[in-house]
VEXDREN-2710 file (C-alpha; in Angstrom, 1 decimal):
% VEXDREN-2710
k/r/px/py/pz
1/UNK/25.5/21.1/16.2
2/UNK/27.1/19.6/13.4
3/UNK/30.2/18.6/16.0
4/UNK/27.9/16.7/18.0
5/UNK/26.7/15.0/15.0
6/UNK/29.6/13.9/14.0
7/UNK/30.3/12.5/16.9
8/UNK/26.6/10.5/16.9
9/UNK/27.2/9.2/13.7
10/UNK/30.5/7.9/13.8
11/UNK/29.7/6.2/17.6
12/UNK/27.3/4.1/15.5
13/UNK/29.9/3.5/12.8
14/UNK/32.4/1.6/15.1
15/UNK/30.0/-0.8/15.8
16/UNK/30.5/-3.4/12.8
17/UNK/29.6/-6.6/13.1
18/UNK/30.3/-9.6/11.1
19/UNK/27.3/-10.9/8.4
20/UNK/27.8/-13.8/6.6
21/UNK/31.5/-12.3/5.7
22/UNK/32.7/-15.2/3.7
23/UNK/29.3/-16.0/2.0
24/UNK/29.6/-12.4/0.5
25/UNK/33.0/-12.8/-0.4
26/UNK/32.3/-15.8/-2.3
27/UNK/29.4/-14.3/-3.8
28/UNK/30.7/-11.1/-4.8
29/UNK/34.1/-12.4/-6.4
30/UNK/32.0/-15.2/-8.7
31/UNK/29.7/-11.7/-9.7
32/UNK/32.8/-10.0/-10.2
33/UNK/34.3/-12.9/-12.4
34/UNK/31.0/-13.3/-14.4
35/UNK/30.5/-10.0/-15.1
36/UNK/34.3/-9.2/-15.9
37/UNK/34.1/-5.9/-13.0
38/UNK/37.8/-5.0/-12.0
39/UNK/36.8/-3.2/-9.3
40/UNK/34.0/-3.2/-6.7
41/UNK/32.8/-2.1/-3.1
42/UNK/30.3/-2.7/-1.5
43/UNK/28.7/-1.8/2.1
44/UNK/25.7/-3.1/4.4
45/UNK/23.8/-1.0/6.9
46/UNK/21.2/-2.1/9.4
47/UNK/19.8/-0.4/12.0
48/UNK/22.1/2.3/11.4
49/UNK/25.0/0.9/11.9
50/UNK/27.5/-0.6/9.1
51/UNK/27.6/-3.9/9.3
52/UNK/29.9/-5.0/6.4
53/UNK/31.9/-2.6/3.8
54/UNK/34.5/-4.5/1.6
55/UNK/36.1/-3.4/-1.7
56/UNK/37.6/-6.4/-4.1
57/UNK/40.0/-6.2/-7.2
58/UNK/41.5/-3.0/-9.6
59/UNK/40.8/0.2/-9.0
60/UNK/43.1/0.9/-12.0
61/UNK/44.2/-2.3/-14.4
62/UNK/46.7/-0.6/-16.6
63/UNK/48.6/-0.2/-13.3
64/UNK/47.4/-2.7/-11.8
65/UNK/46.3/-0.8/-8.8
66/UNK/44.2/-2.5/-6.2
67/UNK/40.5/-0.8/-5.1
68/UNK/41.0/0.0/-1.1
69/UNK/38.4/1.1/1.1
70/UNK/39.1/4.5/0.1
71/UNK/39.2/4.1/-3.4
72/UNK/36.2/6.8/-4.6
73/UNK/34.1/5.3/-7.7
74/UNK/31.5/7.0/-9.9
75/UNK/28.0/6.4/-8.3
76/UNK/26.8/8.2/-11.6
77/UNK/22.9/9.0/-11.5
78/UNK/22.9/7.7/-7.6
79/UNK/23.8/11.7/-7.1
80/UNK/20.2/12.7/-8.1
81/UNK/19.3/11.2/-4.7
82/UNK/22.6/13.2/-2.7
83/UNK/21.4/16.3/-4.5
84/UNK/17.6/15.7/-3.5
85/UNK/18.7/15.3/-0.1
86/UNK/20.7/19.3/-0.7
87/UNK/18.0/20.3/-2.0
88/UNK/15.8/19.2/1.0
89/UNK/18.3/21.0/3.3
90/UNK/17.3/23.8/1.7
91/UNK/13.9/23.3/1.9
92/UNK/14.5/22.9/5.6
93/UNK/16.2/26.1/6.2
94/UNK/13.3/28.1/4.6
95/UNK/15.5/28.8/1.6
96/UNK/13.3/27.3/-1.4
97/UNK/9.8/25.8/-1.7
98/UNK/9.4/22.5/-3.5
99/UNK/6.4/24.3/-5.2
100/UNK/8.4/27.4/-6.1
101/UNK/8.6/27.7/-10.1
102/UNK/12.3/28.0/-12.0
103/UNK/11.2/31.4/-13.3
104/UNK/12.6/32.6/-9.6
105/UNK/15.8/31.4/-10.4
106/UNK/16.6/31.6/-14.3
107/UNK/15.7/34.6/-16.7
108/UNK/14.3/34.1/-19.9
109/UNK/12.8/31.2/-19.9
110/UNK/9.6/30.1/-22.4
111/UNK/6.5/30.8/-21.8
112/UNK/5.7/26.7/-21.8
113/UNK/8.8/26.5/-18.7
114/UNK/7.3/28.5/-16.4
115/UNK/5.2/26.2/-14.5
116/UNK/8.1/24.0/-13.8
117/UNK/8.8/23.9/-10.1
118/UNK/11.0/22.6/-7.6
119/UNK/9.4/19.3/-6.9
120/UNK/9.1/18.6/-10.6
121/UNK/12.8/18.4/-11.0
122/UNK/13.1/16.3/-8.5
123/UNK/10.5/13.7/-9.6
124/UNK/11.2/13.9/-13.2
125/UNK/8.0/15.1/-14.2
126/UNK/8.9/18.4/-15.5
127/UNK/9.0/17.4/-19.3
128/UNK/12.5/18.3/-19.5
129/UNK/14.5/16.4/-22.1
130/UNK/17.1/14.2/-21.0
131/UNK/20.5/15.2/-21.9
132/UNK/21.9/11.6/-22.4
133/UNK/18.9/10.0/-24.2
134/UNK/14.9/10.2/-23.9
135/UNK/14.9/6.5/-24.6
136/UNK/12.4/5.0/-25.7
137/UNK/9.5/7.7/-26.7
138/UNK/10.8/11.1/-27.2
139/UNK/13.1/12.7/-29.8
140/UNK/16.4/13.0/-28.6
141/UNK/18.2/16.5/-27.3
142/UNK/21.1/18.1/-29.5
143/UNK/24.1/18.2/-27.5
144/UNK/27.4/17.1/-27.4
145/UNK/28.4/15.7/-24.2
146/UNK/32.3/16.1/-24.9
147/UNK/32.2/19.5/-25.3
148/UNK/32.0/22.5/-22.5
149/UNK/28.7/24.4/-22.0
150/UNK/28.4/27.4/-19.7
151/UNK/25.6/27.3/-17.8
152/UNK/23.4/29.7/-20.2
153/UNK/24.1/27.8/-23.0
154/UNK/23.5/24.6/-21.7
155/UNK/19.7/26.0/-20.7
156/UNK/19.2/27.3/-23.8
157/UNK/20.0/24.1/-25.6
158/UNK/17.2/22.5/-23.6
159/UNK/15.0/25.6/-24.4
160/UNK/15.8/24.9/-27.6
161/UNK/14.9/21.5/-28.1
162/UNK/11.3/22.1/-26.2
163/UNK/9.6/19.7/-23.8
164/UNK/8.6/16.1/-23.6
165/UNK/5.2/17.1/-22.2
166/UNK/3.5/19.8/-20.3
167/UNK/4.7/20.3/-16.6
168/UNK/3.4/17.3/-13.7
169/UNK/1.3/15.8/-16.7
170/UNK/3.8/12.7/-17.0
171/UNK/7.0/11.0/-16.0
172/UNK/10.1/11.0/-17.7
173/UNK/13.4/10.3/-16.4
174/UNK/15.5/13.5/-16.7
175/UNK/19.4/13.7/-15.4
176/UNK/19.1/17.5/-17.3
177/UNK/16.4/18.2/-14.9
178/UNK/19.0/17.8/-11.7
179/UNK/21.3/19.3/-13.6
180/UNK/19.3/22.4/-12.9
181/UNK/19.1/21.7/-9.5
182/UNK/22.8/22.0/-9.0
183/UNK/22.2/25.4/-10.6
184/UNK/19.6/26.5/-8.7
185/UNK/21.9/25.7/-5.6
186/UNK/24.4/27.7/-7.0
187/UNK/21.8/30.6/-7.3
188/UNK/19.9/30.3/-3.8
189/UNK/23.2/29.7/-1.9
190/UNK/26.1/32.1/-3.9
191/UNK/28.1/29.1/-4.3
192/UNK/29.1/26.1/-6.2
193/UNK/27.1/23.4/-5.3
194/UNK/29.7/21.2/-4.5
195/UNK/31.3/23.6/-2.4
196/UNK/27.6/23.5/-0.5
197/UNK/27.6/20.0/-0.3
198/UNK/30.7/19.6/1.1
199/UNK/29.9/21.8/4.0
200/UNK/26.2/20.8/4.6
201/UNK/26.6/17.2/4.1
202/UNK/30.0/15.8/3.1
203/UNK/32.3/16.9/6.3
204/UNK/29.6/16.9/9.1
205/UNK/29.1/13.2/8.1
206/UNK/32.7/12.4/7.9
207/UNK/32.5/11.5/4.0
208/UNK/36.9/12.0/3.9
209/UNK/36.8/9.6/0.6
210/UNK/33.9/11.7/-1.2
211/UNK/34.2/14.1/-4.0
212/UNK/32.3/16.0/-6.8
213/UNK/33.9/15.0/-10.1
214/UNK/37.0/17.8/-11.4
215/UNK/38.9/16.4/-14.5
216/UNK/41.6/18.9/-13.7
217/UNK/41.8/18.0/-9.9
218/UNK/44.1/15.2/-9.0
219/UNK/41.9/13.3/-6.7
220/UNK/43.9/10.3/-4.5
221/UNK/42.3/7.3/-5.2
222/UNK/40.0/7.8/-7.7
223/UNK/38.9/4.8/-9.6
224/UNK/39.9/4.8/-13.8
225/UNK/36.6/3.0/-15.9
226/UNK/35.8/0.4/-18.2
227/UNK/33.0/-1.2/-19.9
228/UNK/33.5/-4.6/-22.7
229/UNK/34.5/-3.9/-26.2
230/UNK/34.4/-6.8/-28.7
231/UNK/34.4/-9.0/-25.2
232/UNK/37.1/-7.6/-23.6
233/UNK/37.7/-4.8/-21.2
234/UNK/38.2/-1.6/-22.6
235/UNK/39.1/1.8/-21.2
236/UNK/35.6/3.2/-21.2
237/UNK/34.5/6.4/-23.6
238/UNK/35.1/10.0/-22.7
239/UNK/32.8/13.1/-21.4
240/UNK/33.3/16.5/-21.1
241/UNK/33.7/18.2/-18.0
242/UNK/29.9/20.4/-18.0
243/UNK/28.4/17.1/-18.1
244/UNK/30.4/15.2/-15.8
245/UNK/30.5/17.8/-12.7
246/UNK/26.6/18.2/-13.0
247/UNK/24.6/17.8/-10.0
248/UNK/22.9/14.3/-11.6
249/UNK/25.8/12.3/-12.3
250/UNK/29.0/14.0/-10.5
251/UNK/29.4/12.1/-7.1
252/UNK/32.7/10.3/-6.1
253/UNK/32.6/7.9/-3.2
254/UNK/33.4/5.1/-1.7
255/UNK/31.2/1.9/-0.4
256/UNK/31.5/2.9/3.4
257/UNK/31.0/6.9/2.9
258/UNK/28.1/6.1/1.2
259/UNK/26.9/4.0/3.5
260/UNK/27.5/7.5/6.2
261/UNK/25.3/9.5/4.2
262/UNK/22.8/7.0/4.3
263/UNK/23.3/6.9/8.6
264/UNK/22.6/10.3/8.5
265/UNK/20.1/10.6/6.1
266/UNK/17.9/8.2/8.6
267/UNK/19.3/10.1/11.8
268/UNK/17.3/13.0/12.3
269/UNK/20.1/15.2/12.8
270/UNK/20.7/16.8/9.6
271/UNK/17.5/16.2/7.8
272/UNK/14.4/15.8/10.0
273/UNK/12.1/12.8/9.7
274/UNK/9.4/14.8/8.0
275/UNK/11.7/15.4/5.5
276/UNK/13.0/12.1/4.3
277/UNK/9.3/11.1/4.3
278/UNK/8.5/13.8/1.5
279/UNK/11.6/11.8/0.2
280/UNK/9.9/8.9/0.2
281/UNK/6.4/9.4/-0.7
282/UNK/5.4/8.9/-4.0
283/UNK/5.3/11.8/-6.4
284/UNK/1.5/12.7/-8.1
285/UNK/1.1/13.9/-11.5
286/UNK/-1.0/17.2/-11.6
287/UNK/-4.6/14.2/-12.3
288/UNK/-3.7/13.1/-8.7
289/UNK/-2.4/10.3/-10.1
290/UNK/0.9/8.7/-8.6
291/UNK/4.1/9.0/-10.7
292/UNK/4.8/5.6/-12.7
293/UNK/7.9/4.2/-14.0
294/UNK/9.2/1.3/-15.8
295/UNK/10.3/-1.5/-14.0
296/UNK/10.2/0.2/-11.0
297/UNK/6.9/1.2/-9.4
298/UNK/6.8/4.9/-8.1
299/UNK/9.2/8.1/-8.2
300/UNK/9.9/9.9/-5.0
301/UNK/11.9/13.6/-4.8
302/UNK/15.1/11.6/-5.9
303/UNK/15.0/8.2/-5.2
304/UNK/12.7/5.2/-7.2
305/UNK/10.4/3.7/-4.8
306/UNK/9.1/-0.2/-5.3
307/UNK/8.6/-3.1/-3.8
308/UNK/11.2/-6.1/-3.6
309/UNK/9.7/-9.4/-2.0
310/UNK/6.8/-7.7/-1.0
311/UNK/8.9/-5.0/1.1
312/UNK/9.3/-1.5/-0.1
313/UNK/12.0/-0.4/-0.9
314/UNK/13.7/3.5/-1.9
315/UNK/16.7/2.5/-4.5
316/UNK/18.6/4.5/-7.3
317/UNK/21.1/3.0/-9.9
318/UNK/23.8/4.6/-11.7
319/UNK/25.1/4.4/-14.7
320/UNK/28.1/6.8/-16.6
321/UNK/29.9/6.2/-20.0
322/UNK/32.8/7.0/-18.6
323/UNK/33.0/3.5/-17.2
324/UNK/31.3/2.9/-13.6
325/UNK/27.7/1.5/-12.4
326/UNK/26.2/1.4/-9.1
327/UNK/23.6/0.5/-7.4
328/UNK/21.5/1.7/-3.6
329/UNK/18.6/0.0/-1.9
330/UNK/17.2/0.5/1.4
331/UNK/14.4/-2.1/2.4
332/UNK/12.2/0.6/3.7
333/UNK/10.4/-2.0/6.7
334/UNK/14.0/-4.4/7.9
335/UNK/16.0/-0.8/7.7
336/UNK/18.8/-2.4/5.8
337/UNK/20.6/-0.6/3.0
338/UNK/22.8/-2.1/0.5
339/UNK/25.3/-0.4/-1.7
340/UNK/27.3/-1.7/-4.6
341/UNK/30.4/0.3/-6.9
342/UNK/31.8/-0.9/-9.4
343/UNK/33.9/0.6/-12.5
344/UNK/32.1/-1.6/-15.1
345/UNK/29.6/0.6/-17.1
346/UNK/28.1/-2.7/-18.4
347/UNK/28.2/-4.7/-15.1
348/UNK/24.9/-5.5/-13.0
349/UNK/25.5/-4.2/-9.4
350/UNK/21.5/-4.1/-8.8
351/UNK/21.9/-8.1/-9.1
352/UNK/25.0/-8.4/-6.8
353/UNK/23.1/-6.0/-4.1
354/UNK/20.1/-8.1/-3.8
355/UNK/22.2/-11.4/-4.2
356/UNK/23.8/-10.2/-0.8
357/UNK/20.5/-9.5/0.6
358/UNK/19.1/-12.8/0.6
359/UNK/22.6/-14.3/1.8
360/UNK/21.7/-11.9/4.8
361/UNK/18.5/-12.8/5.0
362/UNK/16.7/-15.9/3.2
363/UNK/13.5/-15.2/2.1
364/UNK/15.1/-11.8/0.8
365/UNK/16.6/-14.4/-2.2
366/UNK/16.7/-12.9/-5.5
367/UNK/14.7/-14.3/-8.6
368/UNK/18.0/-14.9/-10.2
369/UNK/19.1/-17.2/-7.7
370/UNK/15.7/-18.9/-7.4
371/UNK/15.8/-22.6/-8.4
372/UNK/13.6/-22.6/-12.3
373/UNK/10.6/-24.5/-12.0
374/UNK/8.1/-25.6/-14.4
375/UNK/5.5/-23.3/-15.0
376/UNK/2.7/-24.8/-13.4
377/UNK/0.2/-22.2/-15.0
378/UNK/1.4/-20.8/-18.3
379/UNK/-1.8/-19.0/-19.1
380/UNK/-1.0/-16.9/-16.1
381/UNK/2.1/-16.1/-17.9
382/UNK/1.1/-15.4/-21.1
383/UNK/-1.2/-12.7/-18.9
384/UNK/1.5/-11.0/-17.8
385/UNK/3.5/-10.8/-21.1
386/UNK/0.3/-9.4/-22.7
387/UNK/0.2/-7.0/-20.0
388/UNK/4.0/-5.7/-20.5
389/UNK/3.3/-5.7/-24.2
390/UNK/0.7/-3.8/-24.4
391/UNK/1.1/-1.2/-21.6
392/UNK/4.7/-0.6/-23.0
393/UNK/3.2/0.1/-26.1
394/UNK/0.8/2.7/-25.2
395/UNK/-2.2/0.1/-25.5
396/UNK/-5.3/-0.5/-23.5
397/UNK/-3.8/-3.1/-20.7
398/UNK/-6.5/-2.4/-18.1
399/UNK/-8.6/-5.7/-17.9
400/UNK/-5.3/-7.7/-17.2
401/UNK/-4.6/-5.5/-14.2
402/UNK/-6.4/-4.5/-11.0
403/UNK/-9.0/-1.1/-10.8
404/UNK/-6.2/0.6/-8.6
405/UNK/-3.4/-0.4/-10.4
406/UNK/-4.7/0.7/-13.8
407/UNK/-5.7/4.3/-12.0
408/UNK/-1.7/5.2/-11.3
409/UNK/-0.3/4.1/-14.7
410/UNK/-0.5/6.8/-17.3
411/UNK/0.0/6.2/-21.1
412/UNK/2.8/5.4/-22.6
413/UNK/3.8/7.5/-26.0
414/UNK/2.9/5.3/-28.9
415/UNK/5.7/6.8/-31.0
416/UNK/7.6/3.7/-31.3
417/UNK/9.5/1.1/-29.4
418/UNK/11.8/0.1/-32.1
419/UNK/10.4/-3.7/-32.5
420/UNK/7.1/-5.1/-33.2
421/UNK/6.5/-5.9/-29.7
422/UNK/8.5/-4.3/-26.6
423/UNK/8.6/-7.8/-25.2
424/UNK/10.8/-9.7/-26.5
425/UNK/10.7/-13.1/-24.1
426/UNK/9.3/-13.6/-20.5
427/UNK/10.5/-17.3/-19.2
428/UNK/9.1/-18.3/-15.9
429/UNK/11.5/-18.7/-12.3
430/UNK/9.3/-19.4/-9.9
431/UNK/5.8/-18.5/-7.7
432/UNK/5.0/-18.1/-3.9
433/UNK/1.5/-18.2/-2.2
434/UNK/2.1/-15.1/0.3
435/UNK/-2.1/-15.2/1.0
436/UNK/-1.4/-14.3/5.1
437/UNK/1.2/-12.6/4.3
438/UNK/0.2/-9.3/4.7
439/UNK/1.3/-7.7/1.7
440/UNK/-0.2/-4.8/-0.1
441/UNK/-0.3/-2.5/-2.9
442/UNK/-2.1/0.4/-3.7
443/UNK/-4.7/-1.0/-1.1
444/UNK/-5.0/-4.7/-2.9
445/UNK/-4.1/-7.7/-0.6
446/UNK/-1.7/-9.7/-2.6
447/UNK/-2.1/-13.4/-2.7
448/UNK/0.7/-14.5/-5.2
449/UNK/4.1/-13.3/-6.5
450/UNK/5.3/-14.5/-9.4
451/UNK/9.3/-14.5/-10.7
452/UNK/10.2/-14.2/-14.3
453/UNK/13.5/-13.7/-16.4
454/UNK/12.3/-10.9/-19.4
455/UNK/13.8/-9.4/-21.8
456/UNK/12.2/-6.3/-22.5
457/UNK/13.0/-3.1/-24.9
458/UNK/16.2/-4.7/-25.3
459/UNK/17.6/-5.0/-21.6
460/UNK/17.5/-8.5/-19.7
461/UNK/15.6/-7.8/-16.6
462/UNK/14.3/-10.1/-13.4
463/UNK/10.5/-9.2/-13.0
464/UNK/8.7/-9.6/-9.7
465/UNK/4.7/-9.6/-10.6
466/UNK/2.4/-9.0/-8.0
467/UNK/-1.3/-10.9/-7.9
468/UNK/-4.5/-9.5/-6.0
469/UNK/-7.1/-12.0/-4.8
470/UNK/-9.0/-11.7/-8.0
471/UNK/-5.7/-12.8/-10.1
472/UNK/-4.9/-9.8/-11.5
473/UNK/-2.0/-7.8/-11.7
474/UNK/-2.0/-5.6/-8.4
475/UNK/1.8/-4.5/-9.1
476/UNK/5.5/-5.1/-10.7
477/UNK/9.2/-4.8/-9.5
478/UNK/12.2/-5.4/-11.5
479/UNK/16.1/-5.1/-11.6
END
């Protein structure tokens, strides 16, 4: 079985066609230039077929060694979704139940863990702190992430430090959470996780130029990181090895083996269709409420599900200290995915990946490469920074918003943003009349979008707002 889907997958991996080669090239290196990234690669799948995979500059400056196609970058938190995807495996062979509490699976636990299941790790609802920071509401976890941990003591220093909130009540991004699930791989299965993924999903997808992160293990072609220090490149900062071989962050690949596990994510061989749905459906908190994030929409079992020019969309970023970010997004309805590595930890590959999108397709154009207008309605505007600022504060923000949209958002802590208001500037790009259109969310018909450049909490983000009939906020996208 997993012969003959080899053999599928890698018939519809010789067919590569050409897409607007030099446009991307052009594209990419200015990104690459403006954002001071060494090293990149990036890969393009439609219809289930790769249909451009390049890699550009340094895997290593020091030695001035150049990135090849094999050349294996940190994807960073883009593992939670390849560990999901295990996980669903499992679920698949009868193995585990999404619903099936972490009481089977680790001893001792407290008494306020033990309604913690399956499916709450994967959708970060489980209250769990986040082992690299609970940013912005929640006190932060005491840990050390350059020192080693066996597995019972990093458990008990989450233990220890309590929960965000009681079980499915809430969402809050957890990489500690699929930390666990690696271990609870390790239980089910008698075996290292990585040693599980490399037989179930690694080698029957032909993923040569894919690892699981070993600091001990010399590794061909791994890429060195960087990030900017005082405005120049610096060798990035260090993390011990507990942290950086979890299941959440521990994934090595390259652009086009990413790109396979995508192929066969979508093939129906290895995971069935059923599957990747669950994947793909929105998480509910235990009020029936869907799962809510900031800036994008919805949580799924492992992937962040949204909306990008009106089409959804399953996406996960990564970023690791230890130099790298990367970015994943499949337009869920024009089954294109795009991928984008890079060994910058400050870089922006969510703006290169939907750059490239709209030189594939037009009207896929990102707001940052939208042509500023004037604001023709600046009350609308001031709406819609009221809205951020006082939803991201925990404050009342319902009349701004519509009935259904206001139904799935659950309160933000009120224990502090750091600044007066989370919202620090919202400048307008553009706005499109997409009444006919057919666009919807959470049941409203949307009649605008609007485009803004924000910065928010801190981070500089490009904000996609969503308008119902009425003219209220029906939903929001960002990157």
């Amino acid at each position: 079985m997993r012969k003959k889907c080899f053999v599928i997958l890698f018939a519809l991996l010789c067919v590569c066609v050409r897409v607007n080669a030099e446009n991307i090239d052009e594209y990419v290196k200015a990104e690459m230039a403006e954002q001071h990234i060494p090293g990149l690669s990036i890969s393009v799948v439609r219809d289930g077929r790769i249909v451009f995979a390049k890699t550009y500059g340094m895997a290593n400056v020091e030695f001035n060694a150049p990135a090849t196609n094999d050349t294996e970058f940190a994807i960073a938190s883009m593992t939670k979704s390849i560990t999901a995807s295990a996980i669903m495996l499992l679920v698949q062979d009868g193995k585990l139940s999404l619903d099936d509490t972490i009481t089977k699976f680790f001893d001792d636990l407290p008494e306020s863990w033990r309604t913690i299941t399956i499916r709450h790790l994967l959708s970060h609802t489980s209250g769990i702190k986040d082992h690299y920071r609970d940013f912005p509401f929640y006190p932060p976890l005491t840990i050390n992430r350059k020192l080693e941990y066996t597995d019972e003591e990093f458990i008990k220093a989450h233990t220890d430090g309590g929960l965000n909130f009681t079980p499915g009540t809430q969402f809050a991004y957890s990489s500690s959470g699929f930390s666990l699930l690696g271990l609870v791989i390790k239980k089910v299965t008698g075996k290292p996780y990585a040693d599980f993924f490399r037989e179930r999903i690694f080698t029957p997808l032909g993923m040569d130029h894919t690892h699981v992160i070993d600091l001990s293990r010399i590794i061909s072609g791994r890429a060195s990181g960087y990030h900017m220090h005082n405005g120049a490149l610096a060798n990035a900062r260090y993390s011990g090895q507990t942290f950086l071989g979890a299941a959440d962050v521990s994934v090595i690949t390259s652009g086009s083996d990413l790109a396979r596990w995508e192929i066969g994510l979508s093939a129906g061989n290895l995971w069935k269709k059923k599957t990747l749905d669950e994947m793909w459906t929105p998480a509910k908190l235990t009020n029936g409420i869907e799962v809510a994030s900031f800036p994008q929409a919805s949580s799924g079992l492992g992937f962040g599900l949204g909306v990008y020019e009106g089409h959804p969309t399953a996406a996960h970023g990564g970023s690791l200290e230890t130099g790298f970010s990367s970015f994943m997004v499949t337009l869920r309805d024009r089954n294109m995915s795009i991928n984008v590595l890079t060994n910058n930890w400050d870089a922006s590959p969510s703006r290169i990946g939907f750059g490239v999108a709209g030189l594939i397709d037009p009207s896929l154009t990102p707001p940052h490469r939208m042509k500023e207008q004037k604001d023709p309605a600046p009350e609308i505007t001031e709406r819609v920074k009221s809205f951020f600022s006082s939803f991201l504060s925990g404050n009342d923000a319902s009349n701004l918003i519509t009935p259904e949209l206001a139904t799935r958002l659950f309160p933000t802590p009120k224990s502090s943003v750091g600044t007066p208001s989370p919202v620090q500037n919202i400048s307008f790009i553009s706005d499109s009349d997409v009444r006919g259109k057919g666009i919807v969310r959470h049941g409203v018909g949307i009649a605008a979008m609007r485009h803004y450049k924000a910065a928010i909490m801190g981070d500089n983000i490009f904000l996609t707002v969503y308008f119902g009939q009425d003219g209220k906020i029906a939903d929001y996208s960002g990157y």
